[in-house]
C-alpha positions in Angstrom: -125.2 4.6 -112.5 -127.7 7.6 -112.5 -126.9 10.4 -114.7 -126.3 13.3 -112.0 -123.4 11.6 -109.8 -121.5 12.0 -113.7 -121.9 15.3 -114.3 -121.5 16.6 -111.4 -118.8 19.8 -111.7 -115.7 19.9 -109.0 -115.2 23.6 -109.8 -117.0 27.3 -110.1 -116.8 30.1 -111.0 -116.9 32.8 -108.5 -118.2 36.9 -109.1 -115.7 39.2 -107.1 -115.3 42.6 -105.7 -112.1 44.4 -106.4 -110.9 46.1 -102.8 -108.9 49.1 -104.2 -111.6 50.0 -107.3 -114.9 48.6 -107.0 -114.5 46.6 -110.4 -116.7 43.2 -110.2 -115.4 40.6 -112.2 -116.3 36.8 -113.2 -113.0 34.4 -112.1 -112.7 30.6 -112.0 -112.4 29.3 -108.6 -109.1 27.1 -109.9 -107.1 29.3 -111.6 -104.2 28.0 -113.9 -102.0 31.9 -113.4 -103.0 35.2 -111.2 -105.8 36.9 -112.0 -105.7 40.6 -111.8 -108.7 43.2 -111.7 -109.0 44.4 -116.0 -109.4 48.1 -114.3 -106.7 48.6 -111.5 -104.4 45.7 -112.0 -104.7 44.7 -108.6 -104.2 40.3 -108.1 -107.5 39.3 -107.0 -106.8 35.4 -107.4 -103.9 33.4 -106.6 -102.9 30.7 -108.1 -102.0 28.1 -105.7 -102.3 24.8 -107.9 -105.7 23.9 -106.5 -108.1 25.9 -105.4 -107.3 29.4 -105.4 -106.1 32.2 -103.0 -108.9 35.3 -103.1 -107.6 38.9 -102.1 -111.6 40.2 -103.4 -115.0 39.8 -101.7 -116.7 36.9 -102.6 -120.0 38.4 -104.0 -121.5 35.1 -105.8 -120.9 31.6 -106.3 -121.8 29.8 -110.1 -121.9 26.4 -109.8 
């Protein structure tokens, strides 16, 4: 078994764009809780129990 196919990561994390202040964060893609915006205290991720819900723009993926 080659080396890549096991470390491979299933997650990312994601840079958003708050909608109300402007603020651009780092969040996981797969949050355990909500994740609100450290200036406004807007929820910017949702946690879902997978993959979660974005109320931001997307600006850049990290994989």
């Amino acid at each position: 078994m080659s080396r890549e196919t096991l470390l491979k990561p299933r997650s990312s994390f994601v840079k958003v764009r708050c909608t109300q202040c402007s603020n651009e964060q780092i969040v996981f893609e797969k949050p355990a809780s909500n994740v609100k915006c450290r200036v406004c205290g807007r929820i910017l991720v949702k946690s879902t129990g997978g993959k979660g819900k974005f109320f931001a723009e997307i600006l850049e993926v990290y994989s």
